[in-house]
N, C-alpha and C positions, 0 to 999 in steps of 0.2 A: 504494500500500500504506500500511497504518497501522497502526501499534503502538503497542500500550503495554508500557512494558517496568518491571518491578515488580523490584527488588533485594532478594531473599530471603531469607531463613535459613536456608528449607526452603518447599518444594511439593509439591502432589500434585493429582491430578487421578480422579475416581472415575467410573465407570461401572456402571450398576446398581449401587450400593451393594459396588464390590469396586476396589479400590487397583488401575490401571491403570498410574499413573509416577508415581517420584518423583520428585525432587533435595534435595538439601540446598545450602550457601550457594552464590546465583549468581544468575542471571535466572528469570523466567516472563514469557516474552513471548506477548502476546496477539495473533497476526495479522488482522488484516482485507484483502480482497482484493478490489480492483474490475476490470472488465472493462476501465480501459486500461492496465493495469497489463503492464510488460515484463521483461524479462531487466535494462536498465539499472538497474530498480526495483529487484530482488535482488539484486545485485552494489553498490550502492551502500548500502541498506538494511544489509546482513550487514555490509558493513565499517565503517560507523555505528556499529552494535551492538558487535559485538567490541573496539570503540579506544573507544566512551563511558567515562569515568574518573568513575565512580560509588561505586567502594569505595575506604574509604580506609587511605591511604597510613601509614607507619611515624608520623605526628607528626597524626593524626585526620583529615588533608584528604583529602577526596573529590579523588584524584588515579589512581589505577588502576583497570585495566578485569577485565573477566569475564577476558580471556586470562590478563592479568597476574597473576591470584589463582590461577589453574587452576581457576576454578568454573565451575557446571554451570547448563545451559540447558534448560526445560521450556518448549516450544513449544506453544501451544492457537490453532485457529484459532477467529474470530471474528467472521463474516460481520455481526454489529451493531454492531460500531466504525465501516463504513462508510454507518452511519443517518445522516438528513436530518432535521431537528427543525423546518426554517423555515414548513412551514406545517401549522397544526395543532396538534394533540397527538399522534397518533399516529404514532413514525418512519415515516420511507417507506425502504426497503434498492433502490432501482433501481440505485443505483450498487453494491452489493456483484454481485460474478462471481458466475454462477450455474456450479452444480459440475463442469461440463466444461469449464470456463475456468479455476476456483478451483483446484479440485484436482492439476492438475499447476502451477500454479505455486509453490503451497503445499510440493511436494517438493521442487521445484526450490532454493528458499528454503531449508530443511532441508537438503539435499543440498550448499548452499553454504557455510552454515555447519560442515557438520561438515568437508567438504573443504579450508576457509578454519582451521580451529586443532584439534587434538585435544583438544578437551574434550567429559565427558558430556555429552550432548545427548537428550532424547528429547521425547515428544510426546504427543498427546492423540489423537484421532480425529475423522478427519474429518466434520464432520454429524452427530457421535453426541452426546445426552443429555447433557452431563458435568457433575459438580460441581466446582472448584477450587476448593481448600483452599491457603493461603498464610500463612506470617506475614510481611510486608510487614519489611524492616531499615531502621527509621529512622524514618519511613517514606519510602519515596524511591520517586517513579515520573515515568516520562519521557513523553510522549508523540513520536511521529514520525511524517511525512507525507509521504511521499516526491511527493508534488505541491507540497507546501509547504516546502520545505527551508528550514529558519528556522537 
């Protein structure tokens, strides 16, 4: 799995031109999903997220996490994070899950995070059209690779 995880002020996510989800200050994480992707992946990943200390603390340091503020998570999946750029121009997406692999693990994901803390949490649609609307805080964004655990 891969994300990018964007620390926000506010997001939203539109479909045909009609306001689908918001949030206000917290994450927009962007999921990518590939076919070796397991349960370890989610369970590690979600608690990644949740304890990353991105927002900051009473004296300005990026020392608190999404739990810690009680802020809110807008989840989009994004089967083009898992693009290959090495040969060509043209990504090649082989390694992104195709939708009867993706899509339950993408709940599962969702499903863990909200089970893992009680914060708003919502999401975008699977495979659907969407526009993301964001103001980036900071600007601050993570990238994470749960093959590459850096």
């Amino acid at each position: 799995m891969r994300a990018v995880i964007q620390r926000v002020s506010k997001a939203s996510v539109y479909i045909q031109n009609q306001e689908f989800s918001s949030i206000s200050k917290g994450l927009l994480i962007l999921l990518g999903i590939e076919e070796a992707d397991k349960d370890e992946d989610i369970e590690w990943l979600v608690a990644k997220i949740l304890r990353l200390r991105i927002f900051a603390d009473e004296q300005g340091v990026m020392n608190v996490s999404v739990a810690d503020i009680h802020g809110e998570i807008l989840v989009v999946s994004q089967f083009t994070l898992m693009a290959s750029t090495k040969k060509g121009n043209r990504p090649s997406y082989i390694r992104a899950a195709r939708p009867e692999t993706a899509i339950p693990i993408y709940e599962k994901f969702i499903d863990s995070l909200k089970n893992a803390e009680p914060l708003y949490i919502v999401t975008g649609v699977f495979g659907a059209d969407m526009q993301v609307s964001l103001i980036n805080d900071g600007p601050v964004t993570v990238i994470i690779d749960t093959k590459n655990k850096e």
